[in-house]
C-alpha positions as CSV (number, residue, x, y, z in Angstrom):
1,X,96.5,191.7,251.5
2,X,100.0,193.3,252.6
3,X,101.7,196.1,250.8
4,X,99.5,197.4,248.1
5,X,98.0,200.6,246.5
6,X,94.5,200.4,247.5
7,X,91.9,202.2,245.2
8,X,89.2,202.2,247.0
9,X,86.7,203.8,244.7
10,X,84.8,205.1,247.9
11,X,83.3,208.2,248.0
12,X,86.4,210.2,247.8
13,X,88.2,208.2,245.3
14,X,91.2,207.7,247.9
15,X,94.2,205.9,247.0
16,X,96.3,204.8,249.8
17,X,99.5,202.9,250.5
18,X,97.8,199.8,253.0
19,X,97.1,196.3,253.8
20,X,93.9,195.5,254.1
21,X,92.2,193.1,256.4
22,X,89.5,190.4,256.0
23,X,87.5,188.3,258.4
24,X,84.9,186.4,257.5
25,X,83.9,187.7,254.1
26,X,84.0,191.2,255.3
27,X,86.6,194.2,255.0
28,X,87.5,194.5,258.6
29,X,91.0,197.2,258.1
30,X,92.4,199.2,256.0
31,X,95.7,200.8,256.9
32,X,99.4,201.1,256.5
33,X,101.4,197.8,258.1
34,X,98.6,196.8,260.2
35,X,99.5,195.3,263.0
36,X,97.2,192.0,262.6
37,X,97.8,188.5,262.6
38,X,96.3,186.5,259.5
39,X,95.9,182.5,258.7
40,X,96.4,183.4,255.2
41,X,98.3,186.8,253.4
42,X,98.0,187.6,249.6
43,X,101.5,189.6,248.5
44,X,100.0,192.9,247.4
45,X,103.4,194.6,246.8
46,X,103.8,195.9,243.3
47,X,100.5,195.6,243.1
48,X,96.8,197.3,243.2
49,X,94.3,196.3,245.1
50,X,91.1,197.1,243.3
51,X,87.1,196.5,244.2
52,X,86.8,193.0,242.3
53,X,85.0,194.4,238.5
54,X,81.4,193.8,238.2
55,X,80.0,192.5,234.7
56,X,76.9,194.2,234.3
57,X,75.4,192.3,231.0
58,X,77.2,189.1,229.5
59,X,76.1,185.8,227.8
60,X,78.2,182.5,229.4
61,X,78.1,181.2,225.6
62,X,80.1,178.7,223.8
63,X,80.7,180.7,220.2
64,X,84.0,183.1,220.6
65,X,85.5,183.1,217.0
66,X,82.9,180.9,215.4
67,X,80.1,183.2,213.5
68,X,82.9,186.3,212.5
69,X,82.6,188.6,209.7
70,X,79.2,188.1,208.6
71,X,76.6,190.3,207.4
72,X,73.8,190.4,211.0
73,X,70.4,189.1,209.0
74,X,73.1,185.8,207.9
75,X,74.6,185.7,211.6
76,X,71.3,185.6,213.4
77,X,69.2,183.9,211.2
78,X,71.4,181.0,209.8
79,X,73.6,181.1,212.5
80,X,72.9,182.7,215.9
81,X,69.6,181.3,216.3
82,X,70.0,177.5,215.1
83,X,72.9,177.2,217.6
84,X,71.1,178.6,220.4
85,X,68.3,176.4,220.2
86,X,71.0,173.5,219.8
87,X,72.5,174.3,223.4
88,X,71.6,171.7,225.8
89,X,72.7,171.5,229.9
90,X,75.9,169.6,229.0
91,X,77.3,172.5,226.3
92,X,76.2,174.9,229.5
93,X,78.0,173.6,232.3
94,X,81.2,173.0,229.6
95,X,80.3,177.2,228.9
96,X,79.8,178.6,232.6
97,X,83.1,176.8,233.0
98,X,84.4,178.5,230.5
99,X,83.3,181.8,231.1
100,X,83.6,181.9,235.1
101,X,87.1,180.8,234.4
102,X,87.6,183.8,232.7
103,X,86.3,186.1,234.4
104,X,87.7,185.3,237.8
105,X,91.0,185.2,236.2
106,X,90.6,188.7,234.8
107,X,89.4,190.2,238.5
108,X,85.6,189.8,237.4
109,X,84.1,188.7,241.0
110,X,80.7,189.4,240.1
111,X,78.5,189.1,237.2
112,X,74.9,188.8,235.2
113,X,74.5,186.2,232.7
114,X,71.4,186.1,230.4
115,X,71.5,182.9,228.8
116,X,70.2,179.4,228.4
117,X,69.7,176.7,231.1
118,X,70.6,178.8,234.1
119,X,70.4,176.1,237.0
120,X,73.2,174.7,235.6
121,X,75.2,177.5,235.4
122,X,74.5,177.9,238.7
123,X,75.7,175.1,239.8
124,X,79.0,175.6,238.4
125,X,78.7,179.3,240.2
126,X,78.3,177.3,243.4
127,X,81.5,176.1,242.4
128,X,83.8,178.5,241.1
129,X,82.7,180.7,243.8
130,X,82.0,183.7,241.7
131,X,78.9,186.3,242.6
132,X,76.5,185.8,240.2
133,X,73.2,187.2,238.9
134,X,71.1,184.5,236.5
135,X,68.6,186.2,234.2
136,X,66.9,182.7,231.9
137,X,66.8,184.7,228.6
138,X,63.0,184.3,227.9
139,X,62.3,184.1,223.7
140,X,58.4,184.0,222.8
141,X,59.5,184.4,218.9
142,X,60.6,182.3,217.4
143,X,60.3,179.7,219.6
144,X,63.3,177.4,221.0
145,X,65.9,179.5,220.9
146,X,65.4,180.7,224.9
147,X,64.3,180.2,228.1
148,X,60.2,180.3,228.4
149,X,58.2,182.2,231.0
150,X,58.2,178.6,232.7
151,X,61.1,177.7,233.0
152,X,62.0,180.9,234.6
153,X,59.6,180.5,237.2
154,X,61.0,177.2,237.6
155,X,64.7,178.7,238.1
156,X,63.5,181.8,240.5
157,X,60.9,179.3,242.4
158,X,64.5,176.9,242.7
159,X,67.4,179.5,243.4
160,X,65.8,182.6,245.3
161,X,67.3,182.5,248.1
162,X,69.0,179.3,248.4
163,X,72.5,180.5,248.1
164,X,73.8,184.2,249.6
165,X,76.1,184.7,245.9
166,X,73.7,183.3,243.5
167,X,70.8,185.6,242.5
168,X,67.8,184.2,240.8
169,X,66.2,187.3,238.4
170,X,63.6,187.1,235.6
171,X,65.5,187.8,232.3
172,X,62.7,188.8,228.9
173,X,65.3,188.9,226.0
174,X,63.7,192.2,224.7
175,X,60.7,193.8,223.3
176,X,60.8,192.3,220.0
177,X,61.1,188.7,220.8
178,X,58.9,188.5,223.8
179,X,55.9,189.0,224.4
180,X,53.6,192.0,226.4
181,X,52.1,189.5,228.1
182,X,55.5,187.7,229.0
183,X,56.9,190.6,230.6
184,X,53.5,191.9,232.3
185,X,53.8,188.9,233.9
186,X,57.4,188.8,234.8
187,X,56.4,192.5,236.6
188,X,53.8,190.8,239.1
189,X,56.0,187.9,239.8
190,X,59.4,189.8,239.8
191,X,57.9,192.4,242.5
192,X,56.0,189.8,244.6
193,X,59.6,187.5,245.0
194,X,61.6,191.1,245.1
195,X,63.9,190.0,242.6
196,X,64.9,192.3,239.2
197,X,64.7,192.1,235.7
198,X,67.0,192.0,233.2
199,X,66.1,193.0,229.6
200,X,68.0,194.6,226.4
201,X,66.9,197.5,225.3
202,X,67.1,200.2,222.1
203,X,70.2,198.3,221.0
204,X,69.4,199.1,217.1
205,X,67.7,200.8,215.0
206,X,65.8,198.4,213.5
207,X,64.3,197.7,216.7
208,X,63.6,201.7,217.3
209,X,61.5,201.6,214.1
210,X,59.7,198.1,215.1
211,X,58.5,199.0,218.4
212,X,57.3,202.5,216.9
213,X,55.5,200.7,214.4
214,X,53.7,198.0,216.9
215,X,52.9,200.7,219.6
216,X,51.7,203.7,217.6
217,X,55.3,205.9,217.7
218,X,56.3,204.7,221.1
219,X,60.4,204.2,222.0
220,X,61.4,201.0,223.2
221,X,62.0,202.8,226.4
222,X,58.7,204.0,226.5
223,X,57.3,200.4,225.7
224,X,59.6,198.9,228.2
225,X,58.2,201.4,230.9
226,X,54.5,200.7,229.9
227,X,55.3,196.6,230.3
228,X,57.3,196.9,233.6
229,X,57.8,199.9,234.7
230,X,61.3,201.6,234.8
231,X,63.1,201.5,238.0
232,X,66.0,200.3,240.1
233,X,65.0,196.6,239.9
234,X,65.3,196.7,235.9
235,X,68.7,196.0,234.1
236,X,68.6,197.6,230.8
237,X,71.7,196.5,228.3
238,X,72.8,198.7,225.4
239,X,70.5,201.8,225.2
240,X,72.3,202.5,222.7
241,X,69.2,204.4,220.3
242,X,67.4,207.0,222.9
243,X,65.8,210.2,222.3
244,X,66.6,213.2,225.1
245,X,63.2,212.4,227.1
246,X,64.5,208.6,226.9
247,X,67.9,210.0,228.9
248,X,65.5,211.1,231.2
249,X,63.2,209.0,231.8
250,X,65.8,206.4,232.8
251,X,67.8,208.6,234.4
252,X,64.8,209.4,236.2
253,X,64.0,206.1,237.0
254,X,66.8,205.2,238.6
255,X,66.6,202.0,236.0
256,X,70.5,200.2,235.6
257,X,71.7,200.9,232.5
258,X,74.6,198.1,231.3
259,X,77.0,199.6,228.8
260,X,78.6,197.2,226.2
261,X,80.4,199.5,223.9
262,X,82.9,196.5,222.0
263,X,80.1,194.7,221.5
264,X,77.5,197.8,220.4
265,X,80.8,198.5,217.7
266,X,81.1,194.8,216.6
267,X,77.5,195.0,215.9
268,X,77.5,197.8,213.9
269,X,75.0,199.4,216.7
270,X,76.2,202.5,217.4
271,X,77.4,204.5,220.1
272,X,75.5,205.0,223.6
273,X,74.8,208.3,224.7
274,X,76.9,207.4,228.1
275,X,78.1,210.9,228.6
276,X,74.4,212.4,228.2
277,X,73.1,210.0,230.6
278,X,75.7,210.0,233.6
279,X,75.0,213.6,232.8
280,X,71.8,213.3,233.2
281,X,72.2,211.3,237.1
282,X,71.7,208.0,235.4
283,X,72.8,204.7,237.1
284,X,75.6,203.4,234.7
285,X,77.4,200.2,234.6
286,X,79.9,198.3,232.3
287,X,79.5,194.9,230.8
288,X,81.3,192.4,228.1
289,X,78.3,190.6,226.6
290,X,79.1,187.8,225.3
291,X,82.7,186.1,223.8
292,X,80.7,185.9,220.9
293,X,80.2,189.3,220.3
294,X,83.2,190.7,222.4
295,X,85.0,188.4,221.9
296,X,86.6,188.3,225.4
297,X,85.1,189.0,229.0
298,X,88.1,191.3,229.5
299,X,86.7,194.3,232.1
300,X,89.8,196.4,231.9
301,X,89.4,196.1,228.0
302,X,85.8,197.0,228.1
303,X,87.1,200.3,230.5
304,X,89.5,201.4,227.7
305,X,86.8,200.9,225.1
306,X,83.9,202.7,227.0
307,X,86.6,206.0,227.5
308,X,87.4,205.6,223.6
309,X,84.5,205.3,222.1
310,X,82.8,208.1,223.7
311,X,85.6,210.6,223.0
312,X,85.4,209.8,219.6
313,X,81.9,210.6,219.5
314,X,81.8,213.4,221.4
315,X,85.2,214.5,219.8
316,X,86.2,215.4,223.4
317,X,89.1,213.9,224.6
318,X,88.2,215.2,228.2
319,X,84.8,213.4,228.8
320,X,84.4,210.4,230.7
321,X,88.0,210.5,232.3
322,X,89.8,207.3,233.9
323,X,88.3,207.6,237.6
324,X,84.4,207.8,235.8
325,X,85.2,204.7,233.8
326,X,87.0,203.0,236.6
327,X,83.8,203.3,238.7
328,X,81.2,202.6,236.3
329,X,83.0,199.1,236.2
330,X,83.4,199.0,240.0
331,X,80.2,200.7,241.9
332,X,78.8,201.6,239.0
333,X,77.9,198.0,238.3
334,X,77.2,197.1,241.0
335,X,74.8,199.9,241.9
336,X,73.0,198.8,238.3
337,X,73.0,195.2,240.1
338,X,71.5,196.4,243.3
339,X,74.5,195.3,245.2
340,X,76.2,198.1,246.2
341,X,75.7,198.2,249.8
342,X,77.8,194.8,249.8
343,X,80.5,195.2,246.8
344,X,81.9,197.7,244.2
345,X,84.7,199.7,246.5
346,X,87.1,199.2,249.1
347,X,84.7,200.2,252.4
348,X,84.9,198.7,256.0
349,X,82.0,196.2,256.6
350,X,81.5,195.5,253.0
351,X,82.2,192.1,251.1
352,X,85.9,191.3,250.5
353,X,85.6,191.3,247.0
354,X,88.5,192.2,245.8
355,X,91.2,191.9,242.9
356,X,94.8,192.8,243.2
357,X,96.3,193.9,240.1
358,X,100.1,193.2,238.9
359,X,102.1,196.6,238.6
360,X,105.5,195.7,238.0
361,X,104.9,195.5,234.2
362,X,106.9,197.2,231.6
363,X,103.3,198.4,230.3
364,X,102.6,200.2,233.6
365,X,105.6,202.5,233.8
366,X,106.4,205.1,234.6
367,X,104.6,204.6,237.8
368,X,103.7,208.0,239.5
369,X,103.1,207.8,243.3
370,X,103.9,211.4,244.5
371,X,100.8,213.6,244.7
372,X,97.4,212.1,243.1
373,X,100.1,209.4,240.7
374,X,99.1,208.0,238.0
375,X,97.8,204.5,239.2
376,X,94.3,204.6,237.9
377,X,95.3,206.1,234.3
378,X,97.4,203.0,234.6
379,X,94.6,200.8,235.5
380,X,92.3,202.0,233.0
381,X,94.4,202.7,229.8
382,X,97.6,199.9,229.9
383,X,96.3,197.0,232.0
384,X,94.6,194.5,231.1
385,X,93.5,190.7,232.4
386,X,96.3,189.1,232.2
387,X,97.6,191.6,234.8
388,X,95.2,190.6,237.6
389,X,97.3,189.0,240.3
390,X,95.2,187.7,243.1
391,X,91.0,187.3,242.7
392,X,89.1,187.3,246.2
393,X,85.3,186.9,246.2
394,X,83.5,186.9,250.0
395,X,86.9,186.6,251.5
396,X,87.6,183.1,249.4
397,X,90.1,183.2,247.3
398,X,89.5,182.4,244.2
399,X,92.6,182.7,242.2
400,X,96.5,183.4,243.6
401,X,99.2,184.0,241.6
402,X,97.7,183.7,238.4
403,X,96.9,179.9,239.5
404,X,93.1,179.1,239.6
405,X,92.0,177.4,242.6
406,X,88.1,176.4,242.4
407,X,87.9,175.9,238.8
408,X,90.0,173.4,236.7
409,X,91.1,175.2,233.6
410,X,92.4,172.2,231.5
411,X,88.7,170.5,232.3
412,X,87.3,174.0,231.1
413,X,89.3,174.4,228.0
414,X,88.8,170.5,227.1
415,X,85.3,171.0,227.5
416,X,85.0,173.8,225.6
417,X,86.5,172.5,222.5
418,X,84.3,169.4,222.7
419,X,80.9,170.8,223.5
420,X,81.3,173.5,220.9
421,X,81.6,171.4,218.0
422,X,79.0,169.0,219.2
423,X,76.6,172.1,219.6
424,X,77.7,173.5,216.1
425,X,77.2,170.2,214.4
426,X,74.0,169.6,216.3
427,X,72.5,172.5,215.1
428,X,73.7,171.9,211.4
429,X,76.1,175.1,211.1
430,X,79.6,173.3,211.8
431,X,79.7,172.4,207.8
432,X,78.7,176.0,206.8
433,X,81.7,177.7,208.6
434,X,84.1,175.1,208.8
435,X,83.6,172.2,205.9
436,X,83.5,168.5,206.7
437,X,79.8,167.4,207.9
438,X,77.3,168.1,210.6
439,X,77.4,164.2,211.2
């Protein structure tokens, strides 16, 4: 990569004016005009080269602008949950193309997905390239509408190990939908394979007040540390409803804890106490969720959101400032992923994950570059997808020039059209949002 800005997101936050050099996957240089020879060179000029953005919770899902505006008992109970026991392998594959899609052509290189039918989703991961995480979302009640504890043994038993990008993790939807038993389990077989689990957590209200009620006053937190016990293999999404000793105790912990604040405000859920828990030394990463309740997997969106929302609630304008949120989307992630010895900043020896970010852009000027410059405010607050240049996972390119290069984006779109209407009329909701017949 010749000619760039390089955020590096290391340790010192340095931003420097170099090319940087990979060989076989790895970072091998980072300087100014390096003297190296190259078999291939990615035009970095006007540009940033950023640590590829790590998606710490999504859903690869079929439904972007399809359930909108409704009132959350009619979305997930006439809605949601018909469709998602509908989904079948072929509306999957036609979804991870979708979503991978996407994300590599925002700069996303790695990602979690908690979702249905996840060797299939792996398979297109094997594909597009992309680093990816699979979490079978594991539903108990009602039944149908997830992955069971089976079939999650099936997938670990199937993909640990078998491929050095895809990760094969145990994925309990949450603690009012699965079962003690189901996650007790998931603990003895999660720690024997040493693979994590991924699990939402205190994302409402109504699910504070249910888990107090089934455990005798405990917080889903508590529960969830009772189950499994909290730590650095366990991915908790939302945390959006936590008491102080909750802060702690993940904090504590050192348990991931995946932010989602567009989808926390579509939802009506609140605002997590981010501020309070990086306060606090907690591990804190950034994800989308899903394009259903996003609606985009848009990281440098999700950045602009997380900086908003908490300065709104805080009423601080100075809390959680552009380099914070610009690493809980880079390292941050990935140190919630338990992959930040390989990815999440510009280092030597570490992956070539990398994304290379358009700057010439009427959006990004003025463009500071005297003293600390303004290339991260930049990055965080004006840029968005569409920006993203070049996308470089393990030293493979991915995408140049804005042109996909593992992943067919007229077979994804065309497949996406036609496997969402055949899951929304197979599960008898196409006529209730958009007339005609289910038939």
């Amino acid at each position: 990569m010749r000619g760039g800005t390089v955020v590096t997101v290391d340790a010192g936050d340095r931003i420097l004016e170099a090319d940087v050099a990979v060989r076989d996957g790895r970072i091998v240089a980072i300087g100014a005009r390096l003297d190296m020879a190259a078999t291939r060179v990615l035009d970095a000029r006007d540009a940033v080269v950023i640590p590829g953005l790590v998606n710490a919770h999504m859903h690869e899902t079929l439904d972007r602008g399809v359930f909108e505006d409704l009132p959350f008992t009619t979305w997930l109970y006439d809605f949601a949950l018909p469709k998602d026991r509908a989904y079948e392998p072929r509306h999957m594959r036609a979804a991870a193309l979708l979503n991978q899609a996407e994300m590599i052509a925002g700069g996303t290189t790695s990602a979690i997905d908690i979702f249905r039918h996840p060797h299939v989703a792996a398979e297109v991961a094997q594909r597009s390239g992309m680093r990816m995480t699979f979490s079978p979302q594991v539903v108990d009640d009602p039944v149908g509408p997830g992955e069971t504890l089976a079939t999650n043994i099936a997938f670990v038993d199937e993909w640990h190990g078998r491929s050095p990008l895809i990760r094969a993790w145990f994925g309990p939807h949450g603690l009012c939908s699965t079962l003690p038993a189901t996650y007790e389990r998931m603990r003895e077989l999660a720690s024997a394979a040493g693979v994590g689990i991924h699990t939402h957590l205190a994302e409402s209200r109504d699910e504070v007040t249910a888990i107090a009620e089934r455990t005798g006053g405990l917080t889903p937190t508590q529960y969830l540390d009772r189950l499994v016990g909290l730590g650095p293999d366990v991915v908790a999404a939302h945390c959006v409803e936590l008491t102080d000793a909750d802060v702690q105790q993940l904090a504590g912990s050192g348990t991931g804890v995946a932010h989602n604040p567009t989808s926390n405000a579509k939802l009506g859920n609140g605002v997590a106490r981010i501020v309070d828990l990086l306060a606090a030394g907690a591990v804190v990463g950034l994800g989308t969720d899903s394009n259903m309740t996003n609606n985009n997997l848009d990281m440098f969106e999700e950045m602009r959101m997380a900086a908003l929302v908490q300065k709104q609630a805080t009423r601080d304008p100075a809390v959680l400032p552009s380099a914070s949120v610009l690493r809980m989307a880079t390292i941050g992630s990935a140190t919630v992923l338990g992959l930040v010895h390989e990815v999440g900043s510009i280092e030597l020896g570490k992956r070539a994950d990398l994304a290379i970010v358009d700057l010439r852009r009427a959006h990004t000027h003025p463009l500071i570059r005297s003293g600390r410059g303004n290339v991260v405010e930049h990055l965080v607050w004006s840029c968005s997808a569409a920006d993203v240049r070049h996308t470089v996972v393990d030293g493979r390119v991915l995408m140049e020039d804005r042109q996909l290069l593992t992943i067919d984006l007229d077979e994804a779109l065309d497949a996406a059209d036609h496997e969402a209407e055949h899951l929304l009329r197979s599960a008898g909701v196409f006529t209730k949002r958009f007339g005609g017949t289910d038939a």
